[in-house]
N, C-alpha and C positions, 0 to 999 in steps of 0.2 A: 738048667737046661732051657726055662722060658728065654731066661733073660741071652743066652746066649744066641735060641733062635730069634728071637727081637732086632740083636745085633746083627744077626744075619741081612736079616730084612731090609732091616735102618739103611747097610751099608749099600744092599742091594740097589734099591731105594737114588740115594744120593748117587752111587756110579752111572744109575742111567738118566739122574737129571743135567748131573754133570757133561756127561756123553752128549746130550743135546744143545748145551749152552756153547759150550766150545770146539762143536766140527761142526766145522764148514759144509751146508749143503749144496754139493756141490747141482747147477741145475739142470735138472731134467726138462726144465719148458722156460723160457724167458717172453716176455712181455714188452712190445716196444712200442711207445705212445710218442705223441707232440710231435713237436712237426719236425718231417721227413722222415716220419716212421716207417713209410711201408719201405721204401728202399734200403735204410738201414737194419731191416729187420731180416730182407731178404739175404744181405752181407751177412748176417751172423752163421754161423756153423752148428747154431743151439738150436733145436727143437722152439717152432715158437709155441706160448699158449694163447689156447681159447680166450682167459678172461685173467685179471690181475690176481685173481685169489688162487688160484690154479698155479698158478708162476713163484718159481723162486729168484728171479732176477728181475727186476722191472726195471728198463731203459725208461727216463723221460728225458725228451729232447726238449730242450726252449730255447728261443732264438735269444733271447736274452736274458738275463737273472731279474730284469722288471716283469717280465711275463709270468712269473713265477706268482705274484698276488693274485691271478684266476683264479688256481689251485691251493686254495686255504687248506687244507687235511696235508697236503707237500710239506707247506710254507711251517707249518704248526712245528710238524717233526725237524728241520731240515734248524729252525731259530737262524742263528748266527752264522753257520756254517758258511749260508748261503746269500752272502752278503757282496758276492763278487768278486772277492777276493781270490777264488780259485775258478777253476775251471770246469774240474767238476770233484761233485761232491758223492761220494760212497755212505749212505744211510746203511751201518749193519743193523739188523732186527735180531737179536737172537732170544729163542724163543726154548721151551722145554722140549716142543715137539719139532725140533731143525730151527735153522737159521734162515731168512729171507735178507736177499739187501733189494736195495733201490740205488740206482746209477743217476744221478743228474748231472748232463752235460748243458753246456753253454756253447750251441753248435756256432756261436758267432768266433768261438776261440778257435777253431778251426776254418773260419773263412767261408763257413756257408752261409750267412745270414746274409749280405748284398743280393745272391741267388734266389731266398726267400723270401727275401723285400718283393725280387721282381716278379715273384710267382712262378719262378723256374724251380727244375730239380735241382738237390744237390748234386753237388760234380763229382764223377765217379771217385777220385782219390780223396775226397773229404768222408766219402761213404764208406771204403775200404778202412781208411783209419779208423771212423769212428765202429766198426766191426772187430778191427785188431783191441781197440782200446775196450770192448766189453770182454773180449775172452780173455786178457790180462787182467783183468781184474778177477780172475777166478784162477790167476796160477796157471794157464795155458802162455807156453809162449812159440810164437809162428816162425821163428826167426826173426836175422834183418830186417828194417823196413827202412819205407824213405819216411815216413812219421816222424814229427816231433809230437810224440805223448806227454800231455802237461801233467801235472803231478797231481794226485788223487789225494785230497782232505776226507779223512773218514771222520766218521761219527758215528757212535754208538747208541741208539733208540733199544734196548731191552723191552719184551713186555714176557708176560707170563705163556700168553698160548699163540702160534698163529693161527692166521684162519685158514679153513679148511674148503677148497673146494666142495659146492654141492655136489652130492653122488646122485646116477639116477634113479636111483632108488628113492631118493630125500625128494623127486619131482614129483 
């Protein structure tokens, strides 16, 4: 009888670490950084977040994949991935408690970096795309587009727990 509620448990147990390793969170808040964030942010259809730890999607935009040694904690996770060779790069985190990813795009593959050179905005249909190209990456699809979406190299970062927004209570 112990040993069978044991078994219970055990199996209990592993179904709901499992449950969290392998489904998709899908997100409730996304996070949109680097440059030409705020109008790409505004294009998304996702709920944006307050702060990165809050967010189950983080966009980072860099104008180029050299820009990318600023951000050493990026650079750590992303190794080889992010060698220029793609365009952009999908970081999955999955974790016990949901999954988190991280979007890195190379907004010069889409033809905005000449515009950020000059200190201009991105141009609306570079901004549309790179809005259609977040929520494909989460199984949404909008229809047709005039887009050519380049192809997404994922990479998988595992860790044991993610982090948890502060509650206000924790303030």
């Amino acid at each position: 009888m112990v040993r069978g509620a044991f078994a219970l448990v055990l199996a209990a147990a592993m179904g709901w670490a499992g449950h969290g390793l392998v489904t998709p969170v899908h997100p409730r808040q996304v996070h949109v950084s680097g440059d030409g964030a705020a109008p790409v942010g505004l294009a998304l259809s996702l709920p944006r977040a307050p702060s990165v730890a809050s967010a189950e999607l983080e966009v980072v935009l860099i104008r180029r994949w050299q820009n990318l040694e600023a951000l050493p904690d990026l650079r750590r996770l992303c190794r080889a991935a992010c060698d220029g060779g793609a365009d952009v790069v999908r970081l999955r985190r999955p974790a016990l408690n949901g999954q988190t990813d991280v979007l890195i795009v190379d907004v010069s593959a889409f033809g905005a970096a000449p515009a950020l050179d000059a200190g201009a905005p991105i141009p609306e249909d570079v901004v549309g795309c790179l809005g259609i190209l977040t929520t494909r990456v989460w199984g949404q699809t909008l229809g047709i587009t005039k887009c050519d979406l380049p192809e997404i190299r994922t990479v998988w970062r595992p860790r044991l727990l993610r982090p948890r927004a502060p509650m206000l209570s924790d303030l």
